[in-house]
N, C-alpha and C positions, 0 to 999 in steps of 0.2 A: 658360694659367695661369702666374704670375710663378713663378720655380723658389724664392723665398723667402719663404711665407705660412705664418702662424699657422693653427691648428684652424679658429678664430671665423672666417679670412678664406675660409678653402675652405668652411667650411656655409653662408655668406653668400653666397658668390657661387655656390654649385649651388644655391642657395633661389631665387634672381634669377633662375636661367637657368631651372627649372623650372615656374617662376611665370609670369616673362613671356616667354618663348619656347617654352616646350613647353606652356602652359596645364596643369598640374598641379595639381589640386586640392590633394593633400595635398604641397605642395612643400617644406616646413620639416619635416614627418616624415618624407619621405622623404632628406634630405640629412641629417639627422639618424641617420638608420638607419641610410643607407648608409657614413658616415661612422665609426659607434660598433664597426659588423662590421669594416671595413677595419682601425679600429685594437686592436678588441679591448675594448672601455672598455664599463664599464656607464655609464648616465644621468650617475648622479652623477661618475664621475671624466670624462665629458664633458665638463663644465661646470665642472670645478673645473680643468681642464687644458687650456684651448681655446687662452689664452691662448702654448702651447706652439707651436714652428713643427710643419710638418707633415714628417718625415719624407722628405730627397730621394728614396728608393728608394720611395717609395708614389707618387709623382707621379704615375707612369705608369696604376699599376692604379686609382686616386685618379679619373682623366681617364676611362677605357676605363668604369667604371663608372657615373661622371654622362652619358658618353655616352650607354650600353644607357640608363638611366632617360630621357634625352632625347627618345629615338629609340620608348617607349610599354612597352617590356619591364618589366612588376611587379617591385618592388624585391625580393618574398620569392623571385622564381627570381633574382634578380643573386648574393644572398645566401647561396639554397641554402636559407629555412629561415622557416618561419611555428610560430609560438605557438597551441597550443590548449590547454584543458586542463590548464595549468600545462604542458603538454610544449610541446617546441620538435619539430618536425617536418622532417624533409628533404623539398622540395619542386624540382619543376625542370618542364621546358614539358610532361613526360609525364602530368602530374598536376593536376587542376584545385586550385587553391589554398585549404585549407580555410578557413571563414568561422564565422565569431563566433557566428552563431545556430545553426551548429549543435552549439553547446557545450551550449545548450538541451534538445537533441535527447537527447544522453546524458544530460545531469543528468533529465530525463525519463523515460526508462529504466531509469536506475541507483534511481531511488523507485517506479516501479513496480514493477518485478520484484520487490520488497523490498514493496510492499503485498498482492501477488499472494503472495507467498510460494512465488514459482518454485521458487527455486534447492534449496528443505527438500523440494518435491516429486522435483524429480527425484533426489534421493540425492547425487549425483556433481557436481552446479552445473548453471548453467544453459547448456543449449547454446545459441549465440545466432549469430545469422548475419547478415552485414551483405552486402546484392546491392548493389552498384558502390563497392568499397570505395575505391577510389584511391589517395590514398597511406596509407590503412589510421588514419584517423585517429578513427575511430567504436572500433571492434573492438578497436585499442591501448590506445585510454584507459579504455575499459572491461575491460580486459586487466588493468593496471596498480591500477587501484580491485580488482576482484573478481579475485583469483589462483586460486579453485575455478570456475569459470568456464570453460566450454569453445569458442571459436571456429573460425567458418569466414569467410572473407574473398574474395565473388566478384568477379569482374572480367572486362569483356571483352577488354581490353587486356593484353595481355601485359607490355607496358612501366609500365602501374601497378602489377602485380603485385611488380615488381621493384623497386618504389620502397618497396610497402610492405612487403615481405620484409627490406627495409635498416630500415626506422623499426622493425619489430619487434623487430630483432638490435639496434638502439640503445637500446629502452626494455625488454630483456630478458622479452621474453614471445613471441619467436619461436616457442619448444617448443609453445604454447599457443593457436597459431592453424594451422589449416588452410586454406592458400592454393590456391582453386580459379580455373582458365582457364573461367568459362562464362561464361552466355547467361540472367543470372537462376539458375533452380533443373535450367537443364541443362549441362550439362559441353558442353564443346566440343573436338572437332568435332560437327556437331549431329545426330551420328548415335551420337554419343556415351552420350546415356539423359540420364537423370537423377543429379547426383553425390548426391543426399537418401540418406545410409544410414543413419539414426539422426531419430526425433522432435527436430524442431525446436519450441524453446521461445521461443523470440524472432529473430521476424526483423527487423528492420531496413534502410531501406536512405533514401538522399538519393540519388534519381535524376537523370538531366537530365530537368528539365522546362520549360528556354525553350523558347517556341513558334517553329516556322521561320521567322516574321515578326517575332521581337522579336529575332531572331538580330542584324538586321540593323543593329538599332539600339544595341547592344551597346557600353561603352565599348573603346576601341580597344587598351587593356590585354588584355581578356576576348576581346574578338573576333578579334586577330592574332595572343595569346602561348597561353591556355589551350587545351586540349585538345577540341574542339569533340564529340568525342563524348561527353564530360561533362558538356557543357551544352544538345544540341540534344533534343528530346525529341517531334520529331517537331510535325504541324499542329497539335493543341492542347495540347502538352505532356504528353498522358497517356501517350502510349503505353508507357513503360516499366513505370508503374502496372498498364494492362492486361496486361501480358505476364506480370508478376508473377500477377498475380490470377488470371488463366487457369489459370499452372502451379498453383498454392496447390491449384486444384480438383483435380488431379493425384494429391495426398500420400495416403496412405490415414490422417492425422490431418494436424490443422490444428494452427499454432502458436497458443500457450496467449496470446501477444499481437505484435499488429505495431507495430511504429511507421514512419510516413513522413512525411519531408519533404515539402515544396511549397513551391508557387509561390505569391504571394499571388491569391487570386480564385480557386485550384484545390481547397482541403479538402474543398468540397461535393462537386464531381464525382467524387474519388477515394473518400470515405467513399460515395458510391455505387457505386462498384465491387466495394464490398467486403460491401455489404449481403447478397448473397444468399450469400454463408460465414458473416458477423459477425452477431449482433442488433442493430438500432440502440440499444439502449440499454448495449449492453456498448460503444459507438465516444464517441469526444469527439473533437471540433476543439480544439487548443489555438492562443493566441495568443502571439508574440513580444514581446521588451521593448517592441517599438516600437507595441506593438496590432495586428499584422499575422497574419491568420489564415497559421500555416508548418506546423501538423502533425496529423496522423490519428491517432488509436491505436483500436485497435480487440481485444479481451479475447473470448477463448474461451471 
């Protein structure tokens, strides 16, 4: 890059190099992104200041950063930070990168427990528990909306746990989630028990559920940056579903409602997993904006 270019000239030519050399689908938003973070600018003084040169001391990190995006690394770990929920979220390669539909997920939640009239039953709010929480992006935002609200936040991975221990301390509801190391509804090491010491009112959980065959055909963002045990879910994608379900039969009560994620073409299979705890008439398949069957819920 020329050491003397305007905003306009540096988003234009990481658009061009993204576009046609890296094949980058979203190549104008991401030079856009990566461009707005570097300098700090919201949209609008983007665009009303492009015309400005760029900064000699940003050249370098300017270059290092259309690089990594060159080279297939997601712009929200270049960044450090994805959007859900009106929050912004610390993200990095430890944490699979939250997605859009599952903003769904919670707003889903946050009206049922509220038609359910959870939180008046149990006195004290709703205990709610989210299994593979990652970077904690379920359990926060719902932290954040309900402050009488009680959380736990599982994870297998040590290193998510960490990621979402920080987004708690950022969106101030750290005190108000309990960050557990298991294996689903068992503490780890796995001789560890059960960590369940209190009626669970809503569990929650967005498993991995790519099948080991669609692994492989994975955009090369998802498949060489994110965290594979987030997304692999085993030959047909259930098995976290199962493993869940097994334990659930475990509890001496059941939770008053579940909600899960899915894969598209999985709701059937999982609301039968669930059939001999749940009634079928107490479960719904819900559909995503885009018509896509993506969630279970299933009422006590």
């Amino acid at each position: 890059m020329q050491q003397k270019m305007t905003i306009r000239e540096a988003y234009l030519q990481a658009s061009s190099f993204f576009n046609n050399e890296c094949s980058i689908v979203d190549a104008t938003y991401c030079a856009e992104l990566l461009l707005r973070h570097l300098l700090g600018w919201t949209r609008a003084e983007f665009f009303m200041r492009w015309h400005e040169p760029l900064a000699a001391d940003l050249h370098t990190r300017w270059r290092e950063m259309v690089a990594r995006r060159g080279a297939g690394e997601p712009a929200q770990y270049i960044i450090g930070e994805q959007a859900f929920f009106g929050l912004n979220f610390y993200v990095d390669w430890r944490v699979l990168i939250p997605r859009p539909e599952t903003e769904l997920l919670v707003e889903q939640v946050l009206e049922r427990v509220a038609a359910l009239d959870i939180e008046a039953a149990g006195g004290g709010g709703a205990a709610v528990v989210d299994v593979g929480t990652g970077s904690g992006a379920i359990p926060i935002s719902l932290a954040v909306q309900r402050p009488r609200w009680r959380f736990t936040a599982v994870d297998l991975s040590v290193d998510a746990l960490e990621v979402a221990r920080h987004n708690a301390e950022l969106h101030g509801v750290a005190e108000r989630i309990r960050f557990v190391h298991g294996d689903g509804l068992r503490r780890l090491p796995q001789d560890g028990g059960s960590w369940v010491t209190e009626p669970i009112d809503v569990l929650i959980s967005n498993p991995p559920y790519i099948t080991t065959a669609e692994m492989i055909d994975l955009q090369r963002e998802v498949h060489d940056h994110e965290p594979h045990m987030a997304l692999c879910g085993g030959a047909d994608g259930l098995q976290v579903y199962r493993q869940i379900v097994e334990q659930l039969k475990q509890l001496p009560q059941l939770p008053k409602l579940i909600a899960f994620e899915t894969g598209q073409g999985q709701t059937e299979a999982v609301a039968a997993l669930l059939r001999p705890l749940y009634r079928s008439d107490k479960m719904e398949i819900v559909h995503d904006l885009a018509g896509k069957d993506r969630m279970v819920f299933a009422v006590y």
